[in-house]
C-alpha positions as CSV (number, residue, x, y, z in Angstrom):
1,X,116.2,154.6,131.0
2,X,113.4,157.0,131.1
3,X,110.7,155.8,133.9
4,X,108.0,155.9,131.6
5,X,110.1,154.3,128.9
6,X,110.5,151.8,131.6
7,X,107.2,151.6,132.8
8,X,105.8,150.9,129.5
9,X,108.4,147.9,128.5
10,X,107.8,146.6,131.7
11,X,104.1,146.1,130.6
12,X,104.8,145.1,127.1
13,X,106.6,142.3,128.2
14,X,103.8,141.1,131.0
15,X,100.9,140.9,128.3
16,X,103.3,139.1,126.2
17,X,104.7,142.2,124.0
18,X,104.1,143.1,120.0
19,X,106.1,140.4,118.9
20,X,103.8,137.4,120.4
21,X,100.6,139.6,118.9
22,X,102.0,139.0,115.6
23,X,102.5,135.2,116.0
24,X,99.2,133.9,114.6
25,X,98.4,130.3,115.2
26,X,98.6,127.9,112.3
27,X,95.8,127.1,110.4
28,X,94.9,123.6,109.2
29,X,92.6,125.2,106.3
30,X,95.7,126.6,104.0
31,X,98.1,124.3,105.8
32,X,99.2,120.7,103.8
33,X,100.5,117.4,104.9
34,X,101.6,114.2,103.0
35,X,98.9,111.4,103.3
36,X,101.3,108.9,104.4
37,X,104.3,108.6,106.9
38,X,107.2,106.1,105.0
39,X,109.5,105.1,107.5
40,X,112.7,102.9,107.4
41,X,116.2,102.1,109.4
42,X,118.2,104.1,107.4
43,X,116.5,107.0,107.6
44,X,116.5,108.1,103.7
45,X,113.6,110.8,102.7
46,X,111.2,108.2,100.4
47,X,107.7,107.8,99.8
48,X,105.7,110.8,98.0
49,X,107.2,113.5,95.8
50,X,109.2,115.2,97.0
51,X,110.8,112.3,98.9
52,X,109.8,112.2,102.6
53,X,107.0,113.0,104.7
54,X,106.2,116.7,104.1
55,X,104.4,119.4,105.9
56,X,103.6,122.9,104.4
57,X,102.6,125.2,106.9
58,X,100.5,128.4,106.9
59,X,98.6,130.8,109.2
60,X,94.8,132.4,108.8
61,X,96.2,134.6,106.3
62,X,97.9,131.9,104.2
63,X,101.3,132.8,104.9
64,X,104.4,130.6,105.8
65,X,105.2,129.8,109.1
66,X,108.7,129.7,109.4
67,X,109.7,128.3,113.1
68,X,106.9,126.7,113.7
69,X,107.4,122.8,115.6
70,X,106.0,119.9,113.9
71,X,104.8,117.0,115.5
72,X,104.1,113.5,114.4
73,X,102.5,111.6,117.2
74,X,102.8,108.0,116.2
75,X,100.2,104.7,117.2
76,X,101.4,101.7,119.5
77,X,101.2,100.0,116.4
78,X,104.6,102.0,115.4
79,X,108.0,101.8,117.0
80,X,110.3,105.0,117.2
81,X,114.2,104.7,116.8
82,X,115.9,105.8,119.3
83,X,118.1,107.9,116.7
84,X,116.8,109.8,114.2
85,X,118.5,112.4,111.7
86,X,119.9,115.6,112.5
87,X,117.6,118.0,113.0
88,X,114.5,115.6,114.0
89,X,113.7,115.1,117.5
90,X,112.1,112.1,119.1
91,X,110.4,111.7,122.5
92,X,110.4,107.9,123.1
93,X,107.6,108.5,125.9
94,X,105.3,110.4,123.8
95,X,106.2,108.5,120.6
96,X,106.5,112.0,118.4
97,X,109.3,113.1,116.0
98,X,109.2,116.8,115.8
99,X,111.0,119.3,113.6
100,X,111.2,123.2,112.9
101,X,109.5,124.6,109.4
102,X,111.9,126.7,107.7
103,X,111.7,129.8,106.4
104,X,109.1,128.7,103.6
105,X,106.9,127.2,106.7
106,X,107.9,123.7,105.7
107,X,109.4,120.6,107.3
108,X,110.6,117.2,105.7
109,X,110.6,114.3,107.9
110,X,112.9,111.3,106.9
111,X,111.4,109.2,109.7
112,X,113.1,106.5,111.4
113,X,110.1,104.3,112.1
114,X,108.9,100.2,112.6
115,X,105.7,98.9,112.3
116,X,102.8,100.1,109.8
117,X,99.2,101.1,110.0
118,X,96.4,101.4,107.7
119,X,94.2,103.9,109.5
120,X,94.5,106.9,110.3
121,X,96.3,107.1,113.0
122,X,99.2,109.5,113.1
123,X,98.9,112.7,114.6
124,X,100.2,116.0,112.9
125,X,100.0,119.0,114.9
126,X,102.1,122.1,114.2
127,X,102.6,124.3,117.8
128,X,100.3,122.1,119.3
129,X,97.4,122.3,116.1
130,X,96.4,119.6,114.8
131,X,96.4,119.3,111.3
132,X,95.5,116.1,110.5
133,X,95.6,112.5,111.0
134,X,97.8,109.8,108.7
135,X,98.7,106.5,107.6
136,X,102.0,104.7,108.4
137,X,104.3,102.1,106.8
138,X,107.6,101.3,107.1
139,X,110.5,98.7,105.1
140,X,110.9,97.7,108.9
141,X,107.4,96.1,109.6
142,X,108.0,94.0,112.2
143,X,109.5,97.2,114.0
144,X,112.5,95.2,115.0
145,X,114.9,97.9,113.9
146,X,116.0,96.4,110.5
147,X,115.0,95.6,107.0
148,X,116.1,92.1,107.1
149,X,114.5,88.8,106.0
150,X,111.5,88.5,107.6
151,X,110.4,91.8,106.2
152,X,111.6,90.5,102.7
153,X,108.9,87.4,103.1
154,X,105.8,90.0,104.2
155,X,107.3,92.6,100.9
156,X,107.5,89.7,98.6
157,X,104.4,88.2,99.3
158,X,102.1,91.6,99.0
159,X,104.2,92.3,95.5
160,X,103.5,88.7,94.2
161,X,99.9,88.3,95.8
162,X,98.7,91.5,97.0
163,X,99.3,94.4,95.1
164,X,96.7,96.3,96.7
165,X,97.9,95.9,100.2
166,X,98.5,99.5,101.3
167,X,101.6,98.7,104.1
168,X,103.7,98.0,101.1
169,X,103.5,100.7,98.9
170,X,106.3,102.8,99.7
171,X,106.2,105.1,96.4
172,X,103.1,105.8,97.7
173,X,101.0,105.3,94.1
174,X,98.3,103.2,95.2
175,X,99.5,99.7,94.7
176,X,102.9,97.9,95.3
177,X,104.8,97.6,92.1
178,X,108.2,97.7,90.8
179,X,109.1,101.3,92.2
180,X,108.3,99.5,95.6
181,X,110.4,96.6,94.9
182,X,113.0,99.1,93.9
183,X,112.7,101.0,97.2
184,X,112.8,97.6,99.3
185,X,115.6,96.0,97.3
186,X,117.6,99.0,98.1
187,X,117.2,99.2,101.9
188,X,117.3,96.0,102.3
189,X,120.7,95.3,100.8
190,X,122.1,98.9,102.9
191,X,120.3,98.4,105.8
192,X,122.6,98.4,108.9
193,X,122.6,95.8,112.0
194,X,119.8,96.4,114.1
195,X,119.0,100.1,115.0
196,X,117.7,100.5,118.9
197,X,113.8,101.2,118.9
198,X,112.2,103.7,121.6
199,X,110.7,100.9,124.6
């Protein structure tokens, strides 16, 4: 190799080269995220349309970013599974599920999550930007790894006296209703023995 040739790759790569001066960071502005995480044991995309908890991502110049890692970080009031669908990672210490946007800059979390709250309390951050902070429920809410009876007593109680109560709407239309009862009836009757949560 020439020695200038060499010279001059040698310095690209010690300022961090063209290709990391094209990686602009992503920008929360033209960037979108669901308003509600919907957990449950099984793992199946529900909640909002399309199914699952969805992230759009976009850069100052409101174009996709494809590659980019997304992060839920998740309250104590949650509980993380231990296993979580291909292509989702979770860090039991930091309580986050990440995954990688695709080549249209979004992700689709099917999140394997316990517990429920009505703040807003999950983190979203894309490459370490946050985006935003949002609610969580789950068909598990006693986060003991399962949709079993106890959660049918909480679920039947909100759909019969509480139709309002936000941890139960899993369609995620502003009030728990037969498209909930739907979504519980049919986790409930699939759902696995007890899935290990994160400690």
């Amino acid at each position: 190799m020439n020695a200038r040739l060499l010279v001059a790759a040698c310095a690209l790569l010690s300022s961090g080269g063209v290709a990391r001066a094209q990686i602009i960071d992503p920008d929360p502005r033209f960037s979108s995220i669901d308003p509600v995480v919907v957990g449950n044991p099984i793992g199946y995309a529900i909640g909002g349309s399309p199914p699952g908890f969805d992230v759009l991502m976009r850069d100052q110049n409101q174009a996709p970013r494809p590659g980019a890692f997304i992060t839920l970080r998740f309250p104590a009031a949650m509980k993380l599974y231990a296993i979580q669908n291909s292509g989702t990672t979770v860090d039991c210490m930091q309580k986050t599920l990440s995954r990688v946007t695709d080549a249209q800059g979004r992700a689709n979390f099917a999140a394997r999550v316990g517990g429920w709250t009505n703040a807003n309390a999950i983190e979203v951050a894309a490459d370490g930007v946050v985006l935003g902070y949002v609610k969580g429920r789950s068909l598990d809410y006693d986060g003991d790894g399962r949709t079993s009876l106890g959660d049918f007593v909480t679920f039947s109680d909100d759909f019969l006296n509480h139709v309002t109560e936000p941890k139960s709407d899993f369609d995620v239309n502003g009030s728990t209703g037969l498209g909930d009862f739907v979504l519980f009836s049919w986790i409930f009757l699939e759902s696995a023995p007890p899935q290990v949560t994160c400690p």
